[in-house]
FIKOL-478313 format. One record per residue (C-alpha): z negated, y, x negated. Coordinates in steps of 0.2 Angstrom, whole numbers, plus 2048, in hexadecimal, padded with zeros to 3 digits. Layout:
<atoms>
ZYX ...
</atoms>
This chain:
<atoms>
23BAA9C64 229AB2C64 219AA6C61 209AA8C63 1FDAADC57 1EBAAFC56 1E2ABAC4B 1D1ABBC46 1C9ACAC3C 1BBACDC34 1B8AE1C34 1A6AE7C2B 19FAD5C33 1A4AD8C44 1B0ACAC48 1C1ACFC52 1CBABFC5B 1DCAC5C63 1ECABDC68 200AC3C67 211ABDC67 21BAC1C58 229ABAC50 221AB7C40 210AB8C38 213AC9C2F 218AD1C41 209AC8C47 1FFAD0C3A 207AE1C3F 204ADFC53 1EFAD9C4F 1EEAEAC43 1F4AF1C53 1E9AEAC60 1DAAEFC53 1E0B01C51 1DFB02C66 1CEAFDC63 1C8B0CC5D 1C1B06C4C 1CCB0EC3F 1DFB15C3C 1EDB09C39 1ECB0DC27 1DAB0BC27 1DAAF9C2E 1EAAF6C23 1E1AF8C13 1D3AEFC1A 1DEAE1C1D 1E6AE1C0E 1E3ACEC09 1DBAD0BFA 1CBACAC05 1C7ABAC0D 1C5AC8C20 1D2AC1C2C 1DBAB2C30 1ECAB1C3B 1F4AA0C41 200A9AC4C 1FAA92C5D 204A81C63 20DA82C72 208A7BC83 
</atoms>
């Protein structure tokens, strides 16, 4: 079963919220990478390594159902 999930990341101090369905966090993680890429502000390895958790940058959680 896919959730919802809601991502917010911080990317040089310009602040990203974006939603997906996943099946897990980690997929989740992968899908927002995704959806940043498409936003024209770096390559998928780029915005990976940005991402890479050793910085307080993003938060991802999964949204109660209705």
């Amino acid at each position: 079963m896919k959730y919802l999930y809601k991502g917010i990341f911080n990317w040089a101090g310009e602040s990203y919220t974006m939603y997906t369905h996943a099946f897990s966090k980690e997929k989740a993680f992968l899908n927002f990478i995704n959806q940043l890429c498409k936003k024209k502000i770096g390559s998928k390895r780029t915005i990976s390594q940005y991402f890479d958790g050793l910085k307080d940058n993003y938060y991802i959680q999964r949204e109660k159902e209705k």
